[in-house]
C-alpha distance (Angstrom), angle and dihedral (degrees) to the residues before:
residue distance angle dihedral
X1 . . .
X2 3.77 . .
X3 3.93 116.4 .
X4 3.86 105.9 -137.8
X5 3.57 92.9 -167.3
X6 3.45 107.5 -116.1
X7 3.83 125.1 122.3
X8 3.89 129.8 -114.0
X9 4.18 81.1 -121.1
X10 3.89 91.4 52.6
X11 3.81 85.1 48.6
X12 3.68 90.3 50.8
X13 3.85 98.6 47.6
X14 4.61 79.5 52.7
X15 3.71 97.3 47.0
X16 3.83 89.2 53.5
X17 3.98 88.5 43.8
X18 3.63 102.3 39.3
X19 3.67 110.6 107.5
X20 3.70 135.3 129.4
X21 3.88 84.5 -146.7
X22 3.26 111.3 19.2
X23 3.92 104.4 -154.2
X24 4.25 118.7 -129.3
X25 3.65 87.9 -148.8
X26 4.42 128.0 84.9
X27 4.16 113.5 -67.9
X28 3.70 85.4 -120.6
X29 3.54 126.2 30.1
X30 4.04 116.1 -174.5
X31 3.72 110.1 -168.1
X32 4.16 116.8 -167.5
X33 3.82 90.3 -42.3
X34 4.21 108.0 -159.8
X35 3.60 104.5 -170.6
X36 4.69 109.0 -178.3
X37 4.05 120.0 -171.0
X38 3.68 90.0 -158.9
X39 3.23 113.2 -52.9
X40 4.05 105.0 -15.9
X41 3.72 114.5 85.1
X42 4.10 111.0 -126.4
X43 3.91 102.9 176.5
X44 3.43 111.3 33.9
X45 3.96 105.1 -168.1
X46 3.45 108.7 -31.0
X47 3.91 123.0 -169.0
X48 3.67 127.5 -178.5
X49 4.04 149.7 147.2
X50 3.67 143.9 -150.6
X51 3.62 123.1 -173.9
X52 3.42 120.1 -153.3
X53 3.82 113.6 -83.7
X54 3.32 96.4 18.4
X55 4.08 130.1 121.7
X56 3.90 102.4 -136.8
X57 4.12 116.2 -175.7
X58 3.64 124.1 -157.9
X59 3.89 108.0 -149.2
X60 4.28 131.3 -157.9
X61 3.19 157.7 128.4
X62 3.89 111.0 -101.4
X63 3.61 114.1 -85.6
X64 4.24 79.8 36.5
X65 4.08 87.6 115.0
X66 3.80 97.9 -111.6
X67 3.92 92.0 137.2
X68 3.17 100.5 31.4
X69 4.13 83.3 58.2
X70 3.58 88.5 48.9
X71 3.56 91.3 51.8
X72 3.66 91.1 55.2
X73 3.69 96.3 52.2
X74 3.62 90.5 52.7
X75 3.83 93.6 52.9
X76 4.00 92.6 -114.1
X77 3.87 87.8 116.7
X78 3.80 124.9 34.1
X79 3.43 127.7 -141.3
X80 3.74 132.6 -103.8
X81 3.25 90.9 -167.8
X82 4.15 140.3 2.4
X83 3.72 138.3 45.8
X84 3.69 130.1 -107.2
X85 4.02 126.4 -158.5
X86 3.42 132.8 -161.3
X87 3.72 128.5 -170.2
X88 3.72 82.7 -15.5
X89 3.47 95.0 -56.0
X90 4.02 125.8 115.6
X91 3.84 107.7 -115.3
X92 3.45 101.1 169.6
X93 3.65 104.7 114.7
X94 4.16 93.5 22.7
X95 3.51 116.8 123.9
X96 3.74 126.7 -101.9
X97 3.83 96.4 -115.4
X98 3.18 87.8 48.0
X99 3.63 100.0 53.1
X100 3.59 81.6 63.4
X101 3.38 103.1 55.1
X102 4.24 86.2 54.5
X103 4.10 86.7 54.7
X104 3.84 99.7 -100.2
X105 3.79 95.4 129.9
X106 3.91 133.1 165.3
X107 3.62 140.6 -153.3
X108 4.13 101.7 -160.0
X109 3.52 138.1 -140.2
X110 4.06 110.3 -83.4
X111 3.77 94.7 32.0
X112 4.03 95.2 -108.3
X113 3.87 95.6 -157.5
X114 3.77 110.5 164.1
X115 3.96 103.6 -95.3
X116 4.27 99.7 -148.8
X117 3.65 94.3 40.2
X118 4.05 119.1 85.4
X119 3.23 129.6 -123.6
X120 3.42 104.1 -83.5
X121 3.88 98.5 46.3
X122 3.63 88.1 61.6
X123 3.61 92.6 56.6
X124 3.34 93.3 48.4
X125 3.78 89.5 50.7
X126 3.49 85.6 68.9
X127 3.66 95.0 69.9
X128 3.56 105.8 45.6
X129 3.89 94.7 91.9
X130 4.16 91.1 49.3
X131 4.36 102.2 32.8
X132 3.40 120.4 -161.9
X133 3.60 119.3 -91.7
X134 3.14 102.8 -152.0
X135 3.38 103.3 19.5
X136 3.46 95.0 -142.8
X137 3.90 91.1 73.8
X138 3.96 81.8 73.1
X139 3.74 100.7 78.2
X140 4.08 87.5 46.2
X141 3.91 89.3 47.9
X142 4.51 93.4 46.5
X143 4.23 84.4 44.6
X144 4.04 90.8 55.2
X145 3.27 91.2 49.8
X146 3.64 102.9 44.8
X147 3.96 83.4 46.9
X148 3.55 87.1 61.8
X149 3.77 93.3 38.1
X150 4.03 114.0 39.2
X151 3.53 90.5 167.5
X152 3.36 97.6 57.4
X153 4.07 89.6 46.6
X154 4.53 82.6 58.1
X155 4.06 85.2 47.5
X156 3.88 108.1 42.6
X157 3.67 95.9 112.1
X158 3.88 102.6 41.2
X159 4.17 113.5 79.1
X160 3.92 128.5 -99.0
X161 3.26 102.6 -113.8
X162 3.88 93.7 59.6
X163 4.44 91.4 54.7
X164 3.72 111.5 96.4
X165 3.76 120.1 -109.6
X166 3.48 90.6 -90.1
X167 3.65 100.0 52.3
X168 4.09 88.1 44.5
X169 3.68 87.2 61.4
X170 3.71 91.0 50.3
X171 3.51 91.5 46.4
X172 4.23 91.3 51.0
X173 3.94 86.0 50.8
X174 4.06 89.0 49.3
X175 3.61 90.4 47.1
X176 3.64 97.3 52.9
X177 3.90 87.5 38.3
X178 3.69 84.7 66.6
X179 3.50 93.9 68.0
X180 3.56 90.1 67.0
X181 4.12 89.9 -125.4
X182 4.13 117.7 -155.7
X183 3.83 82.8 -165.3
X184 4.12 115.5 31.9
X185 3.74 108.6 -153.0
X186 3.90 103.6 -156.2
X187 4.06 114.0 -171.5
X188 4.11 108.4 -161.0
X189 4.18 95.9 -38.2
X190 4.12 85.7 -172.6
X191 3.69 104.3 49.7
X192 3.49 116.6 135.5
X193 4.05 90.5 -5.4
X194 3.81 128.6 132.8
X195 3.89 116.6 -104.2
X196 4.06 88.0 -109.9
X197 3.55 89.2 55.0
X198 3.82 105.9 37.7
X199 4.09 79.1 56.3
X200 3.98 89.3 52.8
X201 3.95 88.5 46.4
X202 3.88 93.7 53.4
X203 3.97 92.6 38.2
X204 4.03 84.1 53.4
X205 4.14 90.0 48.0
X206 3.81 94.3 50.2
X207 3.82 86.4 46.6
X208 3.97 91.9 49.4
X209 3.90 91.5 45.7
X210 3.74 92.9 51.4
X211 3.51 95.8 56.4
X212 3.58 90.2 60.0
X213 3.80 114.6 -78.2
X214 3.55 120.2 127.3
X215 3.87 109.4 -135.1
X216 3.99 130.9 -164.8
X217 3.90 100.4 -165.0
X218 4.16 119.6 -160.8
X219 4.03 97.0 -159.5
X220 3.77 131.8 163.9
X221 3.90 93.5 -168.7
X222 3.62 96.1 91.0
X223 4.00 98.9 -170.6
X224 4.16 99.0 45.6
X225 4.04 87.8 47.0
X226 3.77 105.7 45.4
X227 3.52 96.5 40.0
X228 4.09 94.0 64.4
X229 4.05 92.4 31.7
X230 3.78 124.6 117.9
X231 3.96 82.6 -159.8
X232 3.61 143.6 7.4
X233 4.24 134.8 -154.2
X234 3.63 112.5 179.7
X235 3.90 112.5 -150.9
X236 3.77 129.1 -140.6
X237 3.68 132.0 -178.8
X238 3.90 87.9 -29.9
X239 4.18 96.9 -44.6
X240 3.48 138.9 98.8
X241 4.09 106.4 -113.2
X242 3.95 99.6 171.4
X243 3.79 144.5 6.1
X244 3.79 132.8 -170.7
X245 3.58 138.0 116.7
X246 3.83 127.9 -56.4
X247 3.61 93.6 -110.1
X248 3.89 87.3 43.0
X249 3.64 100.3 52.1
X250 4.05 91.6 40.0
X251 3.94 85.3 72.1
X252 3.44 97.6 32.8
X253 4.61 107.6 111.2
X254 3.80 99.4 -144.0
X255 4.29 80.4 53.1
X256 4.04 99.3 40.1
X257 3.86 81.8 45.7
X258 3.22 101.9 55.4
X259 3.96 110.7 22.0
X260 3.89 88.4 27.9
X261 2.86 115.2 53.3
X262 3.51 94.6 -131.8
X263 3.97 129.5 113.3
């Protein structure tokens, strides 16, 4: 394929610009979000925002209802009750494929990358739902990624299932990068990672959202997460108990207390 010359980051800084009409309101809009499995109640009225650009963090416990939010914004769960926009537009009862196709894209909890298909079939996986047009923007797309990624440059040809957890969870980001997202859905990146790595994960996040991806991050590691979000929600037993800024709700007691470890 032709190279057109244009960087995955340039194509990141479009993808969160391009818009026929551009709306003056929040990316993503979550308005009283109900979400039932069966008959117990899991989200009870959940609001939230994310502006474009920004890195937003959802923060709990487990059992808190971070996935099961995430879920919801991808259209894998409907909602009892609630509404959620996107770009301006009402989502609520839109499809999950084609939540992709608007840009709303996730990488889930557990990683899921396909375990007898290399490294570079994965990625590519990742834009089946959005294809190129042109084509060409491919090769820029696969050579921001494996900027971000080096190790998954060295490993395109050997199979998922063989990468170590940390290099599945790089792959999963890639994958979803692939997609070209305007709003990055990222379900527990760190999970089950080594301290080095979880660092390298959340280095590789701030570096993603700074060249223009917008990114909603579900994270359990209180300290990594707040200290390179925009804004913070912290989550329990399916409700929204505080809001503030990273910085704001890395100081705040109740927080140090009980996401800390401190106090």
């Amino acid at each position: 394929m032709a190279h057109t010359g244009r960087t995955g980051r340039d194509m990141a800084a479009e993808t969160k610009s391009e818009s026929h009409d551009e709306p003056s309101g929040p990316l993503l809009e979550v308005e009283d979000m109900v979400v039932n499995y069966g008959r117990i109640q899991a989200l009870h009225g959940i609001s939230l925002q994310v502006a474009s650009g920004e890195l937003v963090t959802l923060l709990g416990a487990n059992g808190a209802g971070k996935t099961t939010t995430m879920r919801a914004l991808s259209g894998l769960l409907p909602l009892t009750r609630g509404r959620i926009m996107f770009e301006g537009r009402d989502i609520t009862h839109m499809k999950a494929h084609e939540r992709v196709k608007h840009g709303l894209i996730q990488a889930p909890e557990g990683r899921g990358v396909f375990p007898g298909m290399t490294v570079q079939e994965n990625l590519d996986m990742g834009s089946y739902a959005r294809p190129f047009d042109p084509k060409s923007e491919y090769d820029s797309t696969l050579e921001w990624v494996f900027g971000l990624f080096p190790r998954l440059a060295e490993r395109r040809k050997q199979v998922g299932g063989t990468l170590s957890g940390g290099e599945q969870q790089m792959l999963a980001i890639g994958r979803a990068l692939m997609a070209r997202p305007r709003l990055l859905l990222l379900d527990e990146p760190s999970m089950g990672l080594a301290p080095m790595v979880i660092q390298q994960i959340f280095r590789i996040i701030s570096q993603i959202n700074k060249q223009g991806t917008t990114v909603l991050l579900v994270e359990q590691n209180a300290q990594q997460a707040l200290a390179r979000s925009d804004r913070a929600y912290i989550l329990e037993t399916g409700a929204v108990t505080k809001t503030g800024s990273g910085r704001e709700l890395l100081t705040d007691p109740a927080v140090k207390s009980a996401y800390l470890g401190v106090g």
